[in-house]
Structure formats: C-alpha cells, structure tokens
C-alpha positions, 0 to 999 in steps of 0.5 A: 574387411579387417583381420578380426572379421577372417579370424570370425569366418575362420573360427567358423570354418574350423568349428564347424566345418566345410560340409554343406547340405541340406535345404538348399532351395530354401528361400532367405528370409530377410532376417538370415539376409541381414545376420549374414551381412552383420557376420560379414563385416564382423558386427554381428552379436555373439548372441547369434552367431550359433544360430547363424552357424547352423544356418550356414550349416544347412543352407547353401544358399546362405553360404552362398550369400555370405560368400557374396557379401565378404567378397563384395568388400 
C-alpha cells in the first residue's frame, strides 16, 4: 500500500468519523466486496467513494472487510 492510499483512508476517517452502527448483519454484496477492495488499494474512482463511505458508515461488516483487505497488504 502506498502512502497516497493512507492518506485515501485518513481523509475518510477524519470526514467522516470512527462512529460505526447500524446494519451490521447485513450480508456484502459482491458489488461493496470489490469497491472496498478498490479503496483498499487506492483504485477505487471518486465517483464512488461517497457512496462507499456511507456504506462504511452503517455497516460494520464492511469496515470490517476494508480492514482485512489493507491489512492483508
């Protein structure tokens, strides 16, 4: 992982927050499973980050995921 794609998760940390509830056993769909893993490695189009954000912002499950996917780098 590059420094660029910290800076991505940073950025969204401050925007947005640590605060995490919600949906948690809502299942991913393989759609958010590849859109995590393109945040991950810093690919992911800024066209959708917002959308992924929310998601992040709702589902554990989803952090969860993202988590696995940086830390598997």
């Amino acid at each position: 992982m590059h420094d660029a794609d910290f800076s991505i998760l940073s950025q969204f940390l401050t925007t947005f927050g640590p605060e995490v509830g919600g949906r948690g056993a809502e299942a991913l769909t393989p759609e958010l499973e590849t859109q995590l893993r393109q945040l991950g490695s810093g690919d992911l189009p800024e066209s959708e980050r917002d959308d992924v954000a929310r998601e992040l912002l709702t589902n554990p499950g989803a952090v969860e995921f993202l988590l696995a996917q940086v830390g598997a780098k």
